[in-house]
C-alpha positions as CSV (number, residue, x, y, z in Angstrom):
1,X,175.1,33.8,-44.0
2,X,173.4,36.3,-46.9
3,X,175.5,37.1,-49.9
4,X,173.9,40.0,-51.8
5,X,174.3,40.2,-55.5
6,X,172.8,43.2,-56.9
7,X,172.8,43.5,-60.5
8,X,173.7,40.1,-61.3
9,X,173.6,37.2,-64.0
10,X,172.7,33.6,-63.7
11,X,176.5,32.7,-64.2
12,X,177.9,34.8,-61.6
13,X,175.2,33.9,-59.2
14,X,176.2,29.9,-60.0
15,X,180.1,31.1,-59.9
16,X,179.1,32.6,-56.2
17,X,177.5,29.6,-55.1
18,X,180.9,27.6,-55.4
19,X,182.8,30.5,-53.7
20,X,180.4,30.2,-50.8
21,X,180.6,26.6,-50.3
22,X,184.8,26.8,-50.2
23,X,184.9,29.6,-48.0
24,X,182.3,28.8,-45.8
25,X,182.4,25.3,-45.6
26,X,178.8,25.0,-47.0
27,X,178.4,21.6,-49.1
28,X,175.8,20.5,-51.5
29,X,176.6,17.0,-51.0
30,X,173.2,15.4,-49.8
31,X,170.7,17.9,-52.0
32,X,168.0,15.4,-52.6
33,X,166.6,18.1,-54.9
34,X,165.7,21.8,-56.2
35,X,162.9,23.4,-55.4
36,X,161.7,26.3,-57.2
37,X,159.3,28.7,-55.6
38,X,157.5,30.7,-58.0
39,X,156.0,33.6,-56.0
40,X,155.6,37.8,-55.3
41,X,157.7,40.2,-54.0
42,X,156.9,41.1,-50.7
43,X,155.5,36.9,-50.4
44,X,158.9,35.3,-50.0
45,X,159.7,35.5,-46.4
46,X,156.9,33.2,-45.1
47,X,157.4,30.6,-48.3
48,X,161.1,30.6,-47.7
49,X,161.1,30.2,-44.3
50,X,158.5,27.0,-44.8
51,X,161.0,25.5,-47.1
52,X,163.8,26.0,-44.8
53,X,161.6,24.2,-42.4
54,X,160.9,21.0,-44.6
55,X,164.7,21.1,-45.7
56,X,165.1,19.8,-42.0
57,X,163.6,16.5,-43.5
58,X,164.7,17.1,-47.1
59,X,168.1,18.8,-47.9
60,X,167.6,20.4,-50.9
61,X,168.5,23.7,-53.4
62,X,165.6,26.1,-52.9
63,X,165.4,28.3,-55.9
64,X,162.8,31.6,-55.3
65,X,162.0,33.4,-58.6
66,X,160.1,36.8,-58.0
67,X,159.4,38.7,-61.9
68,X,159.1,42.4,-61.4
69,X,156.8,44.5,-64.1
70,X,157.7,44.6,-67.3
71,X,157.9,47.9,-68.1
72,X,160.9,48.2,-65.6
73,X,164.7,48.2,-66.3
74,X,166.0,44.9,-67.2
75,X,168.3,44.0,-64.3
76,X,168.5,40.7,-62.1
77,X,169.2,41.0,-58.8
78,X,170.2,38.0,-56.3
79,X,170.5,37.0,-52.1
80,X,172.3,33.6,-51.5
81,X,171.4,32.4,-47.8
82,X,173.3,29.8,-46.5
83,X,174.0,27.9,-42.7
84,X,171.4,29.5,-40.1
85,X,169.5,31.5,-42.6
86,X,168.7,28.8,-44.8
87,X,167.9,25.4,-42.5
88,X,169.4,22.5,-44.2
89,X,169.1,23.7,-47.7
90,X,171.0,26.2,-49.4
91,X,168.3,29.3,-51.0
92,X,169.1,31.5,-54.2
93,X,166.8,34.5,-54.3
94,X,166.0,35.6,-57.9
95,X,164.8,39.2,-58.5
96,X,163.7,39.7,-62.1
97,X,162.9,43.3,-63.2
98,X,161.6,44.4,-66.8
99,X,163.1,41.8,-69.6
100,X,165.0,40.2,-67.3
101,X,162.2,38.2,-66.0
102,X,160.9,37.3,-69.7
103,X,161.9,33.7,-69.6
104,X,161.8,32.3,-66.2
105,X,163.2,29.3,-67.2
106,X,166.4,30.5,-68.9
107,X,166.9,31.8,-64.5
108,X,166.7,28.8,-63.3
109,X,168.2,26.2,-65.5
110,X,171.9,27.1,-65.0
111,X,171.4,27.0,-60.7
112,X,169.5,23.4,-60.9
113,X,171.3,20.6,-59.2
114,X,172.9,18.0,-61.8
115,X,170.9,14.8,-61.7
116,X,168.3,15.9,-59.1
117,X,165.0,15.8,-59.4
118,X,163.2,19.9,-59.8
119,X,159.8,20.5,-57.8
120,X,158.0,23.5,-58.6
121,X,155.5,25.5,-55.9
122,X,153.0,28.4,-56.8
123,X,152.2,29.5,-53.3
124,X,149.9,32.3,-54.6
125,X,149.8,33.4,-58.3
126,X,149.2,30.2,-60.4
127,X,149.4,29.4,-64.0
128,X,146.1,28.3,-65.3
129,X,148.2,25.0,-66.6
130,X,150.9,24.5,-64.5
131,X,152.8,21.6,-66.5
132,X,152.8,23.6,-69.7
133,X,154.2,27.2,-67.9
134,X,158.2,27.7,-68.1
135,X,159.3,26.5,-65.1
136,X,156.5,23.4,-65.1
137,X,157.6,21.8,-67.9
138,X,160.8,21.2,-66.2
139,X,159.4,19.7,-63.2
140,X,159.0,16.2,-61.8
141,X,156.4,17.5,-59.0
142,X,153.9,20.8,-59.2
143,X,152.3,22.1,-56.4
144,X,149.8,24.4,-56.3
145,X,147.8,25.8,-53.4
146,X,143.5,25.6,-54.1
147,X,143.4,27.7,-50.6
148,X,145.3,31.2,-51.9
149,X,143.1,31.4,-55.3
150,X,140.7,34.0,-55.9
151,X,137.6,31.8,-56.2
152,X,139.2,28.0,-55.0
153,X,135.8,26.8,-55.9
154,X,136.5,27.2,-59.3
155,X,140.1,26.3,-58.8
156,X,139.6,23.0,-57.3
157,X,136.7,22.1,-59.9
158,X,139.2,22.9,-62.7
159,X,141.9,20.8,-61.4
160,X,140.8,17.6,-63.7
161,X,140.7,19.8,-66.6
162,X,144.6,20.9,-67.0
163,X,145.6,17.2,-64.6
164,X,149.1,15.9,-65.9
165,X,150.9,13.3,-63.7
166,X,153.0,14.7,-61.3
167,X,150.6,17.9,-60.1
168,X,149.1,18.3,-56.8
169,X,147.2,21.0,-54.6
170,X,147.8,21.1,-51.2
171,X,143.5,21.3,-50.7
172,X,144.7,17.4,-50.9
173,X,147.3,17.2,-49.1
174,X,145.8,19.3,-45.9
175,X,143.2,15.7,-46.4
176,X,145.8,13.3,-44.9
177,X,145.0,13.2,-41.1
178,X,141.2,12.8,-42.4
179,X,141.5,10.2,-44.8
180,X,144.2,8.1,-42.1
181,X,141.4,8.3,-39.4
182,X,137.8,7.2,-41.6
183,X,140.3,4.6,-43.2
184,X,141.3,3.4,-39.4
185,X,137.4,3.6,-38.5
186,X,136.9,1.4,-41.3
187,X,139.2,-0.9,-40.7
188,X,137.8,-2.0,-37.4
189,X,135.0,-4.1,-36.4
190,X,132.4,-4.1,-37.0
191,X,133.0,-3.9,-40.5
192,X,129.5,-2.7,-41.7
193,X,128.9,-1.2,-44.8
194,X,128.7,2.1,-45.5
195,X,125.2,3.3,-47.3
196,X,125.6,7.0,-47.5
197,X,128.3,9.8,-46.6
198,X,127.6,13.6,-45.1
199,X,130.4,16.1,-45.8
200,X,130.4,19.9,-43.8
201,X,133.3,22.5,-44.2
202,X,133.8,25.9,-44.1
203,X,132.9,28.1,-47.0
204,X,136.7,28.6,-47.2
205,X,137.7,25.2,-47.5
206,X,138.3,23.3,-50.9
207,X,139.3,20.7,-48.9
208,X,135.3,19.7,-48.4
209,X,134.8,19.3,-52.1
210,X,137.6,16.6,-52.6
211,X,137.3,14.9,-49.7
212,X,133.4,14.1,-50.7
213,X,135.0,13.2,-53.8
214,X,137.8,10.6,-53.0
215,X,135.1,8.8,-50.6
216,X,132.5,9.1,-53.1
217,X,135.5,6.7,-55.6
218,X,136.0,4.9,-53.1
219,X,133.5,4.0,-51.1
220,X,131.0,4.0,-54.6
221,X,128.1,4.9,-52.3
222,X,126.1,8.5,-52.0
223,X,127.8,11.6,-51.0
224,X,126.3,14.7,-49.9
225,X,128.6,17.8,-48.7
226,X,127.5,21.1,-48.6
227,X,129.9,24.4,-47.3
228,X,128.5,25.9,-43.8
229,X,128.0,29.7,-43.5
230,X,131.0,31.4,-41.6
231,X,129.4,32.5,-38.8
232,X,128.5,28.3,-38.0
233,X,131.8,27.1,-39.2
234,X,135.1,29.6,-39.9
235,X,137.5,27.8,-41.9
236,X,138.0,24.2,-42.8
237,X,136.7,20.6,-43.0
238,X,133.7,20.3,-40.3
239,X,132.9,16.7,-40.2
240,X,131.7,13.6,-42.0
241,X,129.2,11.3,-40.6
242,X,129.2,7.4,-42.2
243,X,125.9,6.1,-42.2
244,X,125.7,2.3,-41.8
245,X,122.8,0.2,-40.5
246,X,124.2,0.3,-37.0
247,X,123.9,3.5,-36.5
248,X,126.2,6.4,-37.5
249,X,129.9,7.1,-37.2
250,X,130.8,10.7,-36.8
251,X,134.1,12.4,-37.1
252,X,133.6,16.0,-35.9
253,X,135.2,18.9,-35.1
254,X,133.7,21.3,-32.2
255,X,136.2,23.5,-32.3
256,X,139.5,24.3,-34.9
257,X,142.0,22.1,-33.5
258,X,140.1,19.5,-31.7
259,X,138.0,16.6,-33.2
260,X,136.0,14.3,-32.0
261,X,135.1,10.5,-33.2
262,X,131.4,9.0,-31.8
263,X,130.6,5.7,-32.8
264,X,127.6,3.9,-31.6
265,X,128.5,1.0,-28.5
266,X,131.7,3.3,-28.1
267,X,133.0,6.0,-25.9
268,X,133.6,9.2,-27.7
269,X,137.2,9.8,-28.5
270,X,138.8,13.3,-28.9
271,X,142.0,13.4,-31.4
272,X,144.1,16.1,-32.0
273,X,143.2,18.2,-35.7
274,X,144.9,21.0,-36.2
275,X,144.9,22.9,-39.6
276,X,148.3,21.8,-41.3
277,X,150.8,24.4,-41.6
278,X,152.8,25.3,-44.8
279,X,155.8,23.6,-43.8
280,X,154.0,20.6,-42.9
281,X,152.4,20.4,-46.6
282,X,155.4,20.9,-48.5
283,X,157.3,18.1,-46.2
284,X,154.7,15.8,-47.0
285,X,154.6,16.3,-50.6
286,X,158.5,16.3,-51.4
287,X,158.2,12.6,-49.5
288,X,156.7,11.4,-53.0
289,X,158.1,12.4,-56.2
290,X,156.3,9.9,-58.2
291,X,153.0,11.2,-59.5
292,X,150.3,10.9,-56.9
293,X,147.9,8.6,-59.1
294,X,144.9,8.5,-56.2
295,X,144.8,12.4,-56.3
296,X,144.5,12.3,-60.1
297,X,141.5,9.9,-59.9
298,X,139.7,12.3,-57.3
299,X,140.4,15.2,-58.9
300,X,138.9,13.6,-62.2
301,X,136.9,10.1,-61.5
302,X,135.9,11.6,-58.2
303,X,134.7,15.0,-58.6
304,X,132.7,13.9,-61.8
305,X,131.0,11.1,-59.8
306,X,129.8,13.4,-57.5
307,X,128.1,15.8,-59.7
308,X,128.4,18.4,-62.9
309,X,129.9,21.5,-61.4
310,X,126.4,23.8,-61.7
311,X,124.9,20.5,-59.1
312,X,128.4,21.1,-57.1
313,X,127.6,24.8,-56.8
314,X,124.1,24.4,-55.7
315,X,125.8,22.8,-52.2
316,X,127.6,26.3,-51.8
């Protein structure tokens, strides 16, 4: 069910939101939390629909604020989905023109779920210090998105810079299936060292760049990475080879979905890696609402150990 409210006011939007809940038989018993989108007009659709997917797994209020220009006639304008056209979550639509959308916080703060924890996403546009902006500051979690930045070069090498506990990119999270398979290869027999680490990636992929950096922390030994041209490699995280004295372990991808792990005395196995969707991010990251302390360290400790950022951008 959409309720349109044209022309509108945080209180009657919040008065609406009860209304729809008796008549309908909505409830917001069982909201784990509010998420607040931050994001364009024209951008919500495929941002909203992600969160409806991930509200499968986490029933939640999603909250999407869209500011207008500010030379346009203050009015606020509102959509309220609910049932089928909302997943498992219940989605307020804010539409800020002119000085409506001055303080994005004052839009927000009378639909946030009592007691519930707030997570903020930037799919696109991001403050240059996300825990300082409006809606940040009332956030437990931050998410950002390295990938939809104009240069995420630069993006992912200012991360430590403006780091507060509680922000995350999803260049990190997009690591997990990655990081769970080289752990698992290390965790096996037989239990070499490693002396040296190769990391390839598209030129596209931010990724690379911290996933050099979290095994540079914690494996302590040399790292080299370096971003492939796109007519060799189109988008992603190619491979990382582990050096050891008994010859090299190899976790490759030939082609976008597919990888493939060769590791000397062993057949060659072939694992399923495809690119992690939206949904699949944003599931992931409202599983924690603690601050992610490892992704801190990498995006400081890490990508300091591997080099200043002019030696960083000589791999480019």
């Amino acid at each position: 069910m959409i309720v349109e409210l044209p022309d509108t006011t945080v209180s009657k939007i919040s008065k609406a939101l009860v209304n729809v809940r008796e008549e309908g038989g909505a409830v917001a018993l069982g909201r784990v939390l509010t998420l607040i989108i931050v994001t364009r007009h024209g951008a919500e659709e495929e941002v909203i629909e992600a969160a409806n997917d991930a509200s499968r797994e986490h029933p939640m209020r999603v909250l999407v604020v869209m500011v207008g220009g500010g030379d346009a006639e203050p009015r606020l304008d509102a959509q309220i989905r609910v049932g089928g056209d909302a997943g498992a979550s219940e989605v307020v639509v804010l539409r800020a023109h002119g000085a409506a959308g001055s303080n994005a916080e004052s839009l927000v703060t009378g639909l946030l779920l009592p007691d519930a924890p707030v997570v903020a996403w930037w799919p696109s546009e991001t403050p240059k210090t996300p825990s300082r902006s409006e809606i940040g500051k009332i956030a437990q979690r931050r998410i950002t998105d390295a990938s939809s930045q104009p240069d995420p070069t630069a993006w992912v090498d200012s991360l430590g810079s403006h780091y507060s506990p509680g922000d995350t990119d999803f260049a990190w999270t997009r690591l997990t299936r990655w990081r769970e398979q080289l752990a698992a290869v290390l965790d096996q027999p037989p239990f070499e060292p490693v002396t040296s680490v190769t990391v390839r990636g598209g030129a596209d992929s931010p990724s690379t760049v911290l996933l050099a950096a979290w095994l540079r922390l914690k494996l302590d030994v040399p790292v080299d990475y370096a971003y492939l041209p796109a007519d060799e490699w189109a988008s992603g995280i190619k491979s990382v080879r582990l050096t050891r004295p008994g010859g090299d372990t190899l976790l490759e991808r030939p082609e976008p979905a597919v990888a493939v792990l060769t590791q000397p005395d062993q057949p060659a196995h072939e694992l399923a890696f495809p690119r992690r969707t939206l949904r699949e991010c944003l599931a992931e990251e409202l599983r924690r609402l603690d601050p992610d302390v490892l992704y801190g360290r990498v995006i400081s400790e890490g990508l300091e150990l591997l080099g200043s950022a002019e030696t960083r951008e000589t791999h480019g």
